[in-house]
N, CA, C and O atoms as CSV, one atom per row, in Angstrom:
chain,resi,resn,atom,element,x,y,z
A,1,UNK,N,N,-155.878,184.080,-103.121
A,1,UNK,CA,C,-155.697,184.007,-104.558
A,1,UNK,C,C,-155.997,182.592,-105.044
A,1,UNK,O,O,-155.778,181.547,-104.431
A,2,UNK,N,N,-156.542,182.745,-106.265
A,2,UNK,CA,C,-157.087,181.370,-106.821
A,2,UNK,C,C,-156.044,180.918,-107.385
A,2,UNK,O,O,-155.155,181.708,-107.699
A,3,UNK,N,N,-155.895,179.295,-107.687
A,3,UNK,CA,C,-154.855,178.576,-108.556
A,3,UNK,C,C,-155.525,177.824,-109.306
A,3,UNK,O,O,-156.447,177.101,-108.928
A,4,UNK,N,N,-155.106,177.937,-110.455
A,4,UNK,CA,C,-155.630,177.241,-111.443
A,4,UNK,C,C,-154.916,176.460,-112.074
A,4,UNK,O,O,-153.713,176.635,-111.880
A,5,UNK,N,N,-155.344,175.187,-113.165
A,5,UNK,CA,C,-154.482,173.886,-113.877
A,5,UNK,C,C,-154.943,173.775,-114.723
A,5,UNK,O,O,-156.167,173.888,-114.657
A,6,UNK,N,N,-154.375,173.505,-115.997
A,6,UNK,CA,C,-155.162,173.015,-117.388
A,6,UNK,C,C,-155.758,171.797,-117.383
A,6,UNK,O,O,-155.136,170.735,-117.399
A,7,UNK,N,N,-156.898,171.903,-117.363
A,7,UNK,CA,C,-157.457,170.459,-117.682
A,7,UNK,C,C,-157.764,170.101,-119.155
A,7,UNK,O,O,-157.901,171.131,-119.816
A,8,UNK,N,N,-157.935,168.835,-119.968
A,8,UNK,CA,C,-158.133,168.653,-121.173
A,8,UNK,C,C,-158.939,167.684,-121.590
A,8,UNK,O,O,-159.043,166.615,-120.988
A,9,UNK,N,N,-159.542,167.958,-122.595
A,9,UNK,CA,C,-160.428,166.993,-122.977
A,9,UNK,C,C,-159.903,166.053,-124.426
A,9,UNK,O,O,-160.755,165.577,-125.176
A,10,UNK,N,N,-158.520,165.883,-124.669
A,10,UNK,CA,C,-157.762,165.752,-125.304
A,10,UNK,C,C,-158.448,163.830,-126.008
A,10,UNK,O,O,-158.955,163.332,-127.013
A,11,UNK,N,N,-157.925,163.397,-124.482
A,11,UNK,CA,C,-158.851,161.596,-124.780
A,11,UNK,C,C,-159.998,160.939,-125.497
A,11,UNK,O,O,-160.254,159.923,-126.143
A,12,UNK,N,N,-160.778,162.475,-124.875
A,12,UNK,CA,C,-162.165,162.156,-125.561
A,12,UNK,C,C,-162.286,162.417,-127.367
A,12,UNK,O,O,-162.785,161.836,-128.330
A,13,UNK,N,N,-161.624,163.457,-127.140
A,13,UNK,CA,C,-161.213,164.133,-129.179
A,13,UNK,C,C,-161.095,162.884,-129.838
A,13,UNK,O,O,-161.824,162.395,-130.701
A,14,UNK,N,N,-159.927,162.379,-129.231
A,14,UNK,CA,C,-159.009,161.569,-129.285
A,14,UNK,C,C,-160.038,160.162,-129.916
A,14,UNK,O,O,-159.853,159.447,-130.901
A,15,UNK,N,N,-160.844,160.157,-129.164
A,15,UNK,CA,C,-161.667,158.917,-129.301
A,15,UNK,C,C,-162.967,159.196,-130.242
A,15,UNK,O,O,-163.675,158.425,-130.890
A,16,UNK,N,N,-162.987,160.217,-130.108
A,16,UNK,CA,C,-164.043,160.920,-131.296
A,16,UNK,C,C,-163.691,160.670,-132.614
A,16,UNK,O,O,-164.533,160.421,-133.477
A,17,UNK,N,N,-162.235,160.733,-132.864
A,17,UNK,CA,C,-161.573,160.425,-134.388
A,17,UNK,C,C,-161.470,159.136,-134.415
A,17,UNK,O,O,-161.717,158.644,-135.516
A,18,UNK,N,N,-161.099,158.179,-133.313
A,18,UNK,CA,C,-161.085,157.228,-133.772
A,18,UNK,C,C,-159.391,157.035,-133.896
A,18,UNK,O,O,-158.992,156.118,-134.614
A,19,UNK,N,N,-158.500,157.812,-133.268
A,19,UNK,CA,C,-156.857,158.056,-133.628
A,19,UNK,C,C,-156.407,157.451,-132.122
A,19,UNK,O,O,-156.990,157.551,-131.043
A,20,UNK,N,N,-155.355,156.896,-132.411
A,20,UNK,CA,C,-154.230,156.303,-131.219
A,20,UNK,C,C,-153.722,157.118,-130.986
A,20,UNK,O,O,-153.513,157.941,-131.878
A,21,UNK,N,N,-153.070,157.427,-129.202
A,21,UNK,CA,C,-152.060,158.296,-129.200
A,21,UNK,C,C,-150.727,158.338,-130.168
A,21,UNK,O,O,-150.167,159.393,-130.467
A,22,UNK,N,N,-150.394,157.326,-130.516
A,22,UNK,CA,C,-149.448,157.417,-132.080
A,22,UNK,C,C,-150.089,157.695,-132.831
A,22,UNK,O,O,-149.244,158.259,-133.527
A,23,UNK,N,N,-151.489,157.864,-133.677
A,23,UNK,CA,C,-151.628,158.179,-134.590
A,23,UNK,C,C,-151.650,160.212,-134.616
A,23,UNK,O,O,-151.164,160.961,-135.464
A,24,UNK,N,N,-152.498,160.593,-133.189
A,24,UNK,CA,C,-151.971,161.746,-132.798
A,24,UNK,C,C,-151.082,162.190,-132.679
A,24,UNK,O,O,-151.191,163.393,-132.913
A,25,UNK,N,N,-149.928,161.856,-132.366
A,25,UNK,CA,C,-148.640,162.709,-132.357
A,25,UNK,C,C,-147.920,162.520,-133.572
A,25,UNK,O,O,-147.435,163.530,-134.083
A,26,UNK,N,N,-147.746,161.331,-134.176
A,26,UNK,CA,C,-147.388,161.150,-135.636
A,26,UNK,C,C,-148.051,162.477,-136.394
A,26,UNK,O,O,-147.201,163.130,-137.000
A,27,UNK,N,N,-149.644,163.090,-136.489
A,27,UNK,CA,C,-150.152,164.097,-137.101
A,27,UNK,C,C,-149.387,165.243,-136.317
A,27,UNK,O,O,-148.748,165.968,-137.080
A,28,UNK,N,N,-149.281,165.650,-134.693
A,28,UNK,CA,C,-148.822,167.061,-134.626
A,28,UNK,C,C,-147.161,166.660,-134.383
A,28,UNK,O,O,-146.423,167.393,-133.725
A,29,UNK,N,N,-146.802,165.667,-134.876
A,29,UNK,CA,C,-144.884,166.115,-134.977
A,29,UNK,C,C,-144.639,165.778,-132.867
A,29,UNK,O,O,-144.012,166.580,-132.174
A,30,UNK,N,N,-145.050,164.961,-132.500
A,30,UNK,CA,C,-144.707,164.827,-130.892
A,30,UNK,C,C,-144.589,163.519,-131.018
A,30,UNK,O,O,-144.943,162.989,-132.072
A,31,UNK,N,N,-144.057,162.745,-129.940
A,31,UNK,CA,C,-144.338,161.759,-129.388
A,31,UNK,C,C,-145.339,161.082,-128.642
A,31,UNK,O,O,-145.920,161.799,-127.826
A,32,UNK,N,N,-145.754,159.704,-128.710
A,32,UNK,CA,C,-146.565,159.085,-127.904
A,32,UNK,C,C,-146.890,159.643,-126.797
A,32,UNK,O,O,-147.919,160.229,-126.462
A,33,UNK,N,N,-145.682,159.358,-126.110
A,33,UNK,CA,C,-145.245,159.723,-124.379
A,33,UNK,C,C,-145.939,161.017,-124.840
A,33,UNK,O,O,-147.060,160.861,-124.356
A,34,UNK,N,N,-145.957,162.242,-125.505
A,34,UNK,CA,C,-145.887,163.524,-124.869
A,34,UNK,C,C,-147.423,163.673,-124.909
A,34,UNK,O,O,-147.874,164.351,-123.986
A,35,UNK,N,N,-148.425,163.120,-125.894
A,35,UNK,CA,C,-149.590,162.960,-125.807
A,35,UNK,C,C,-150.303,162.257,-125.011
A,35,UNK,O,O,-151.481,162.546,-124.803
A,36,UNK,N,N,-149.683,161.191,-124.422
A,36,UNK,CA,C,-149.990,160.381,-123.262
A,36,UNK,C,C,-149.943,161.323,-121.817
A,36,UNK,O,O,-150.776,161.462,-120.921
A,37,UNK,N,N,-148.667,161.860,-122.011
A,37,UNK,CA,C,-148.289,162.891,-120.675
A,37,UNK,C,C,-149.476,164.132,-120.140
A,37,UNK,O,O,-149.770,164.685,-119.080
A,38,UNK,N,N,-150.033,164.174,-121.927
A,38,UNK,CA,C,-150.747,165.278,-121.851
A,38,UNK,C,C,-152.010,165.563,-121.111
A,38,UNK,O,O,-152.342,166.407,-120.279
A,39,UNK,N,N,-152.874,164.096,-121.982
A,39,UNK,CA,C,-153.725,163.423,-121.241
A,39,UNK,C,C,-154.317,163.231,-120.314
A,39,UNK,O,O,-155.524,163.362,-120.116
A,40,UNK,N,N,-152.771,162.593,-119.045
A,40,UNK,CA,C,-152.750,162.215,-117.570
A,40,UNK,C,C,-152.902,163.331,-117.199
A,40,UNK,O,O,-153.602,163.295,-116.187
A,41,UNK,N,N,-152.412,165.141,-117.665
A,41,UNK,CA,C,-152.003,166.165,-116.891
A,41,UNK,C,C,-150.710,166.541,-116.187
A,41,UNK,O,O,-150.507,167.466,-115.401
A,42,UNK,N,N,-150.079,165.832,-116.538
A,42,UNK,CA,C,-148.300,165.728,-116.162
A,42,UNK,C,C,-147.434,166.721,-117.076
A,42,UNK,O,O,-146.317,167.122,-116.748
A,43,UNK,N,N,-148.090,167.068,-118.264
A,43,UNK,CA,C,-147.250,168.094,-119.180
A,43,UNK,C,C,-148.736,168.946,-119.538
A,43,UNK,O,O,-149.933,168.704,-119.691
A,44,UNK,N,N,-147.855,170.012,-119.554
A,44,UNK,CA,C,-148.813,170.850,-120.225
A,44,UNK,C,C,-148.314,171.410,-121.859
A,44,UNK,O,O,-147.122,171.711,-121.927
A,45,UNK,N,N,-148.856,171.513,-122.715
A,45,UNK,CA,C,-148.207,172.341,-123.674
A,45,UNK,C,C,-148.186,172.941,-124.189
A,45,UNK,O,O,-149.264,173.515,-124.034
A,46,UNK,N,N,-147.578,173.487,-125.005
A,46,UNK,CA,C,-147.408,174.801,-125.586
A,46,UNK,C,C,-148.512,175.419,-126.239
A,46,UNK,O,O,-149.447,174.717,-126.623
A,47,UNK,N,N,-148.511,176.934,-126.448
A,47,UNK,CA,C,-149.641,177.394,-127.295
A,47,UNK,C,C,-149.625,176.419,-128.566
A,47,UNK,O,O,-150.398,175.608,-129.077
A,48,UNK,N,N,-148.378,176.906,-128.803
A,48,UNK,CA,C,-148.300,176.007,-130.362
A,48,UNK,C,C,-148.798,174.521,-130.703
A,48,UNK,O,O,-149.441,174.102,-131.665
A,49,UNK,N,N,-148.198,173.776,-129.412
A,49,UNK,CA,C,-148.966,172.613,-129.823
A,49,UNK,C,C,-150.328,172.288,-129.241
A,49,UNK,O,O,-151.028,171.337,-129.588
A,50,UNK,N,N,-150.675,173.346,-128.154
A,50,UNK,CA,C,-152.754,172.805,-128.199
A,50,UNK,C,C,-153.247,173.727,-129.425
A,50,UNK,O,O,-154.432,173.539,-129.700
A,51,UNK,N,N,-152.608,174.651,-130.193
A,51,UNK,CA,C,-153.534,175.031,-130.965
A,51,UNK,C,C,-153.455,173.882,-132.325
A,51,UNK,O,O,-154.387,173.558,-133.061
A,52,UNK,N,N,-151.793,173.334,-132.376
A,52,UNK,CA,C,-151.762,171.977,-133.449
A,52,UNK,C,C,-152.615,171.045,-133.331
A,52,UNK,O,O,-153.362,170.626,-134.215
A,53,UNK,N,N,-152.501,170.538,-131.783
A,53,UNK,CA,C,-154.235,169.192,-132.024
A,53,UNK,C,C,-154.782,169.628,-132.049
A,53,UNK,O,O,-155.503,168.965,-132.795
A,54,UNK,N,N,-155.449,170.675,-131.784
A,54,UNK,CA,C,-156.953,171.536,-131.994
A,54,UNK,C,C,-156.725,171.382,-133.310
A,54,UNK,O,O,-157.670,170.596,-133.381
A,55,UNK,N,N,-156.254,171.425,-134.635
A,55,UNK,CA,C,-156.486,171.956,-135.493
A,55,UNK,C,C,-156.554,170.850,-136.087
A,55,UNK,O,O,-157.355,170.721,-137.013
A,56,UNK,N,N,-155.632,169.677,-135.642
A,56,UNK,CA,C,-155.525,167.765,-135.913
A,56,UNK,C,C,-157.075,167.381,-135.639
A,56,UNK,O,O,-157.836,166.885,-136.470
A,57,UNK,N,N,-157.348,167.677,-134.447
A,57,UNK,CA,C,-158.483,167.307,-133.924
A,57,UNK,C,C,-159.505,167.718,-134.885
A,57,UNK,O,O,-160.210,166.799,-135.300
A,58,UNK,N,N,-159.696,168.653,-135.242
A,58,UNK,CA,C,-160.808,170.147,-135.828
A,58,UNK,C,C,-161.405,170.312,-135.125
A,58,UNK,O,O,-162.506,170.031,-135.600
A,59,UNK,N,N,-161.578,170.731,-133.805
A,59,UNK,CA,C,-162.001,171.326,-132.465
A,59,UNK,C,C,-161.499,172.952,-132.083
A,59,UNK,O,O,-160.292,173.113,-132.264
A,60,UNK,N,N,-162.038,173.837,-131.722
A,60,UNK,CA,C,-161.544,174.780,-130.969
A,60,UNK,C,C,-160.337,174.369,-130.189
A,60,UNK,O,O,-159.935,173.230,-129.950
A,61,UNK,N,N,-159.855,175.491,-129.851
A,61,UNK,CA,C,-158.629,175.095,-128.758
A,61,UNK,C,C,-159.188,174.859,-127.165
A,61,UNK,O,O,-158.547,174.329,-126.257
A,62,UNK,N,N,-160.550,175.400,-127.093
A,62,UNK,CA,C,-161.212,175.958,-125.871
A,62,UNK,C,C,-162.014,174.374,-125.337
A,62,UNK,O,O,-162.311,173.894,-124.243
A,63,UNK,N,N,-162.137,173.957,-126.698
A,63,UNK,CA,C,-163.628,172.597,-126.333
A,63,UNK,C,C,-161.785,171.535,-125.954
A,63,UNK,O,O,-162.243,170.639,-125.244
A,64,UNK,N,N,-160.930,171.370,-126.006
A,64,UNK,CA,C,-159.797,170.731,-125.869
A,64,UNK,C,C,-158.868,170.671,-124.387
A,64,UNK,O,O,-158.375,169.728,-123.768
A,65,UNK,N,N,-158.892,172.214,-124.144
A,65,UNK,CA,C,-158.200,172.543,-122.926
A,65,UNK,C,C,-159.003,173.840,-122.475
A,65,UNK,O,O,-159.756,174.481,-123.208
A,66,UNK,N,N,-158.622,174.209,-120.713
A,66,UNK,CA,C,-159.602,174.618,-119.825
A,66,UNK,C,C,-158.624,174.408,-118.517
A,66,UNK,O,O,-157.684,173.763,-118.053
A,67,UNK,N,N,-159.718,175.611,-118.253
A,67,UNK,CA,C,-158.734,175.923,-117.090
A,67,UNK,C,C,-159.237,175.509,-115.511
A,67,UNK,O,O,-159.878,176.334,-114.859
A,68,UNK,N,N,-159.008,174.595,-115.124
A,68,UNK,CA,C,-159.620,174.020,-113.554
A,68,UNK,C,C,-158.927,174.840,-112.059
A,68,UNK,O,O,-157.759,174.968,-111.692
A,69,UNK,N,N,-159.893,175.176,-111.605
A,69,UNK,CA,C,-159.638,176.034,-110.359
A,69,UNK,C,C,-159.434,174.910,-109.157
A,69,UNK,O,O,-160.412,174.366,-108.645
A,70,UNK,N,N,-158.341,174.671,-108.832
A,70,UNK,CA,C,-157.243,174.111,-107.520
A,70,UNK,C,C,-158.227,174.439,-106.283
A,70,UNK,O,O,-159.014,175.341,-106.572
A,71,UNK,N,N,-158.342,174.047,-105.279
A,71,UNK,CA,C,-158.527,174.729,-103.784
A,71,UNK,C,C,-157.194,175.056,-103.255
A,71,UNK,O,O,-157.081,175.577,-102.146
């Protein structure tokens, strides 16, 4: 059986706008840390909030997060 991990392209968005991880989480209602966390791959989160930066971002939810296959 395969295992899979969310991977994200969150940094790059991120740098596309031109927004700090504070200026990102200040827009979806989180903290620094939790956008930072997100980033590294240490948290994953909720529907609710990848579809919130997706929508902060104006990106799909799909071009943002993705699913990486583990060995």
């Amino acid at each position: 059986m395969s295992n899979f991990r969310l991977g994200n392209r969150l940094k790059v968005a991120r740098a596309e706008k031109n927004l700090s991880q504070e200026n990102l989480a200040v827009l979806a209602g989180v903290t620094r840390q939790t956008i930072s966390s997100i980033e590294t791959g240490q948290y994953n989160p909720s529907a609710l909030l990848a579809l919130t930066l997706a929508r902060r971002l104006e990106k799909p939810v799909e071009d943002l997060f993705f699913l990486e296959e583990t060995p």
